[in-house]
C-alpha positions in Angstrom: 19.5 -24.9 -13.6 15.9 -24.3 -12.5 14.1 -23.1 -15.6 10.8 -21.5 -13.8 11.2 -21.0 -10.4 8.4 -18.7 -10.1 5.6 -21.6 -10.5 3.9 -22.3 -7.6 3.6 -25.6 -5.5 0.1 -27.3 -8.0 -0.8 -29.6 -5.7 -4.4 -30.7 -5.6 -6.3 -30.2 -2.3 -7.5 -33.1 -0.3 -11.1 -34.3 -1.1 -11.9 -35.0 2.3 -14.6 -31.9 3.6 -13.1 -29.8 6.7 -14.7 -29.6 9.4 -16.1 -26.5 11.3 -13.3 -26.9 14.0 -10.7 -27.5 11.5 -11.8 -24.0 9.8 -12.2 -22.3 12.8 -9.2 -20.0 14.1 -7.4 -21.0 17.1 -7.4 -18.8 20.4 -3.7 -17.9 19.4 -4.9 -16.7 16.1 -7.8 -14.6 17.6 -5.2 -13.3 20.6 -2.7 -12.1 18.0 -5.2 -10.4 15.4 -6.9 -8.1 18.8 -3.0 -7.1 19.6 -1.8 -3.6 18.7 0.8 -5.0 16.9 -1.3 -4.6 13.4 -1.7 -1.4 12.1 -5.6 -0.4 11.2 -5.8 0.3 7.5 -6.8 3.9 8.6 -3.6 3.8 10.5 -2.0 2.3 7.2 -3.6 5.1 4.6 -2.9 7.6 7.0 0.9 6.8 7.1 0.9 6.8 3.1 -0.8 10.2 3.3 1.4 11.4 5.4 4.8 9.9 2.8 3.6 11.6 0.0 2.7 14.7 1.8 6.6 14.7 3.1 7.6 14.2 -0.3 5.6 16.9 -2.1 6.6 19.5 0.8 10.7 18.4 0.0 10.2 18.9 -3.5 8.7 22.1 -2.9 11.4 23.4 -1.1 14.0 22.2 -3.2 12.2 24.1 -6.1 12.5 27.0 -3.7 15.9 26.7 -2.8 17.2 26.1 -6.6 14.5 29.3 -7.3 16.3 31.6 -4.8 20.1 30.1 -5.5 20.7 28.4 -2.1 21.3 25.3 -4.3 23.1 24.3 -7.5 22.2 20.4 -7.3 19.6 20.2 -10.2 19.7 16.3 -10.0 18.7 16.2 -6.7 15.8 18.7 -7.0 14.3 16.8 -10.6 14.6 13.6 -8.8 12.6 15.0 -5.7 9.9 16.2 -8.5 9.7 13.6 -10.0 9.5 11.2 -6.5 6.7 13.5 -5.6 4.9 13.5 -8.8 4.7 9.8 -8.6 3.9 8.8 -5.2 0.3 11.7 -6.1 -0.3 10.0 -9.2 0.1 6.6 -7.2 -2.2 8.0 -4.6 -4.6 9.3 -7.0 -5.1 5.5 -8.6 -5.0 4.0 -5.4 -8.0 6.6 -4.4 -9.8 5.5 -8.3 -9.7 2.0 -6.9 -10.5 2.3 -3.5 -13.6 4.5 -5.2 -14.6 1.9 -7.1 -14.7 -1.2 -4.4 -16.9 1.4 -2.3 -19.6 2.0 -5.3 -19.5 -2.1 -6.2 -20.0 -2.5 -2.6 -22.9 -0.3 -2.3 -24.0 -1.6 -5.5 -25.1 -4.9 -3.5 -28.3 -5.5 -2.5 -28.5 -8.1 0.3 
């Protein structure tokens, strides 16, 4: 029976200093970061945006359709209100922290 598994491997690094080539990325690093493959984190925020957007439009409507009787399923539409409410207030902390990397950023002199 493993008691912890979820320590990591606490091995000490070498004391030997790398050198710049060993440091260095290799060509098939550098050729797979400039692929499209990776999405841009604009790419990445907008595709969030975009999920929680879809989320708060379907909970919407399923207000609406409870509201004008096309539905009975009141599980369905309190579970898509509360999936909505929590992906904003998500969003909204994941804006306070982006916020506040941007100010410490701008905070540095160099």
């Amino acid at each position: 029976m493993d008691v912890n598994p979820i320590v990591p491997d606490l091995t000490l690094p070498s004391t030997e200093t790398p050198t710049i080539t060993q440091l260095a990325p290799s060509n098939s690093a550098q050729t797979a970061n400039s692929t499209d493959d990776v999405p841009s984190f604009k790419d990445s925020v907008m595709g969030l945006l975009s999920d929680v957007n879809t989320k708060l439009e379907d909970s919407d409507q399923n207000v609406r359709d409870l509201a004008m009787g096309k539905t009975n399923n009141l599980d369905k539409v309190v579970t898509s209100v509360e999936e909505a409410n929590l992906a904003l207030e998500y969003t909204i902390a994941i804006r306070g922290k982006l916020l506040d990397a941007y100010n410490e950023v701008a905070r540095i002199t160099v």
